[in-house]
C-alpha positions in Angstrom: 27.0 -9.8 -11.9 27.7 -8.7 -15.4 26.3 -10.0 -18.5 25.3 -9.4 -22.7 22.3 -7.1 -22.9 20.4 -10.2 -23.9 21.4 -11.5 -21.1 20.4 -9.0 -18.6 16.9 -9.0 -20.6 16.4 -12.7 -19.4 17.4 -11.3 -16.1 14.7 -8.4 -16.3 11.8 -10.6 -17.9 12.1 -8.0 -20.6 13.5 -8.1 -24.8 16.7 -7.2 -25.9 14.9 -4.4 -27.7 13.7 -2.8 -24.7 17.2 -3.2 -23.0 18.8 -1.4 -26.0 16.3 1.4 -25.7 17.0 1.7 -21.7 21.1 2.0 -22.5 20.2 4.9 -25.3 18.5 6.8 -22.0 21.2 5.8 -20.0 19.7 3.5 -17.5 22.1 0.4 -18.1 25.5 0.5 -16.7 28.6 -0.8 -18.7 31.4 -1.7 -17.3 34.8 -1.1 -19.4 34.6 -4.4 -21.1 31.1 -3.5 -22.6 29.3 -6.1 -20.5 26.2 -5.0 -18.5 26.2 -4.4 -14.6 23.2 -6.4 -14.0 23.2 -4.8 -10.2 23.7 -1.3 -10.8 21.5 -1.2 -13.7 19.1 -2.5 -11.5 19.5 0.1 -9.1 19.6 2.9 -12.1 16.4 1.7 -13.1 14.6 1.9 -9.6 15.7 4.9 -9.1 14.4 6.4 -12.7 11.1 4.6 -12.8 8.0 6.9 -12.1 6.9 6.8 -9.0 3.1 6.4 -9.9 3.2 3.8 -12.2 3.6 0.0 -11.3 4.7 -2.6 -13.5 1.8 -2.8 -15.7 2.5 0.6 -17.0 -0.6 2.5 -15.2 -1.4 4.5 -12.9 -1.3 2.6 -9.5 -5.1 2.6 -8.4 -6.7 3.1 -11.7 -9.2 0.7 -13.1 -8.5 -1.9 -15.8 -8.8 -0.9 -19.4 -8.1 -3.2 -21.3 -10.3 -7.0 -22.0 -8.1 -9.0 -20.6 -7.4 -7.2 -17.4 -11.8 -7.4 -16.7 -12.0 -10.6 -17.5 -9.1 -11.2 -15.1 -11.0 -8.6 -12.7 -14.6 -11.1 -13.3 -12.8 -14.1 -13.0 -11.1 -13.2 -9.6 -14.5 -12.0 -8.3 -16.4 -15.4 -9.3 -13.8 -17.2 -8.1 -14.3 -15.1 -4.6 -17.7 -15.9 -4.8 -17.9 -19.5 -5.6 -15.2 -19.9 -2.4 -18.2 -18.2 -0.6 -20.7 -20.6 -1.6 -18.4 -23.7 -0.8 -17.5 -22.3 2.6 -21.1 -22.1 3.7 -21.7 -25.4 2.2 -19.4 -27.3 4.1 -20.5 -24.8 7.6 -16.9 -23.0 7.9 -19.0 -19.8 7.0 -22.6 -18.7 7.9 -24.5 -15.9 8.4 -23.7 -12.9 10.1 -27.4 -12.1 11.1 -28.6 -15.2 12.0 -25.3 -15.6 14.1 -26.4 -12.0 16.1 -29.7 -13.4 16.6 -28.7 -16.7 18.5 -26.0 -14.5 20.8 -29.2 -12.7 21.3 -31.0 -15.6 22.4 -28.6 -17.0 24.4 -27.5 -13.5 26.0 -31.6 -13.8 27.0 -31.0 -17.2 28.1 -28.2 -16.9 30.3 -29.4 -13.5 31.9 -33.2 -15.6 32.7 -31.1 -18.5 34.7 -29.4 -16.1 36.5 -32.0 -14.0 37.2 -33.5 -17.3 38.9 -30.6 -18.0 41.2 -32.0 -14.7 43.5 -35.5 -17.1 43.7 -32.8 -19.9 45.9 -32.3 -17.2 48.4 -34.6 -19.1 51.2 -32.8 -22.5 50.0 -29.3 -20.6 51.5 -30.9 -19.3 54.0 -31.8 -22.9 55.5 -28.7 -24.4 54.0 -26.4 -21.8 56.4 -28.9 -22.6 59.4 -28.4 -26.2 58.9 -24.5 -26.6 58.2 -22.9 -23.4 58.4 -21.0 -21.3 55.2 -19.6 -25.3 53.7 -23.6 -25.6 53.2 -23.9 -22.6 51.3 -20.9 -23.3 49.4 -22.4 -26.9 48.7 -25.7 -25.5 47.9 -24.7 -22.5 45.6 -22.3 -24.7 43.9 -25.8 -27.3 43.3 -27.4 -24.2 41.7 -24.8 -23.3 39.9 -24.0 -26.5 38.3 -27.8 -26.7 37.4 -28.1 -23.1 35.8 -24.7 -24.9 33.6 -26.9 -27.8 32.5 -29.6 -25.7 31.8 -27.6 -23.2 29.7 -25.9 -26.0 28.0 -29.2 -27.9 27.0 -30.5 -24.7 26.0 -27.8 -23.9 23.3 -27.9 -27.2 22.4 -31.5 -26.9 21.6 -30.7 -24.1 19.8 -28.1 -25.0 17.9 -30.2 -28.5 16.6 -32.8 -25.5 15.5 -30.5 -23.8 13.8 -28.8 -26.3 12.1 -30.6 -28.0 9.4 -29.5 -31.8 8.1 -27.2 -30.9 5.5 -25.5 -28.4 8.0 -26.6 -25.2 7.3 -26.8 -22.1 9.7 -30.7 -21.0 9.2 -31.3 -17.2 9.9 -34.9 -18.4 11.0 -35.2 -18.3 14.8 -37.0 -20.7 16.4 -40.0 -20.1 19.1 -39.0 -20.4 22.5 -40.2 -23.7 24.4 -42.4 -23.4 27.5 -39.0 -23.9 29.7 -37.5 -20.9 28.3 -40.1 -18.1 29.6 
């Protein structure tokens, strides 16, 4: 693609000013007819820009120095924030201790029914007496599918303490009910 240096300015996103001063270093390619190799001048100019600088003329990494660029900075940041309040306002987003606390719970929950399953032992016992290994199957699957219920209506509970109306994950745990000991 060739071009007028004004035009190749459009092209950059820069003026014709700073155009002209690129061609007096030698970074713009002409072609014979004086028109301006927009594609190797491009690829002049990659390959003579400093390294450690980015567009904005600094240093890459350094901090803003100029108004504008903290105000930019503060703005992006209460932005951040504010999509932090809205997210735990609607529930998408909620608190990273109170979240550890309920898997403790339930880890405690889960571990007590289970721990309870070793108290059916004489229940098998007369179960495989009566009918053999399909009444143990039967029967564990019994227990099983009551230690489920229980787990379920335990998180459930759980979660309803948790939650309060308008949604909110509460970090305060609640005290155990008699039928979790």
């Amino acid at each position: 693609m060739f071009g007028s240096q004004t035009e190749y300015a459009r092209h950059v996103g820069v003026t014709k000013q700073a155009v002209s001063k690129w061609a007096k270093r030698g970074v713009v390619v002409f072609a014979d007819d004086g028109q301006v190799d927009f594609l190797a001048s491009d690829d002049k100019r990659r390959q003579h820009a400093h390294p450690a600088r980015n567009r904005g003329g600094r240093p890459a990494g350094s901090e803003p120095t100029g108004f504008a660029e903290a105000k930019a900075r503060r703005e992006h940041y209460q932005a951040l924030q504010a999509e932090i309040a809205y997210r735990q306002q609607i529930g998408s987003l909620v608190d990273r201790q109170a979240v550890i606390e309920a898997q403790g719970e339930v880890a405690r929950s889960v571990r007590r029914d289970l721990d309870r399953l070793t108290l059916q032992a004489d229940a098998l016992t007369a179960a495989a007496r009566e009918g053999g290994v399909p009444a143990v199957r039967a029967r564990l699957a019994e227990l099983v599918r009551a230690v489920q219920e229980d787990i379920a209506a335990r998180l459930e509970r759980l979660i309803q303490d948790r939650v309060d109306p308008a949604g909110d994950w509460s970090a305060e745990a609640s005290e155990p009910d008699a039928s979790d000991a």
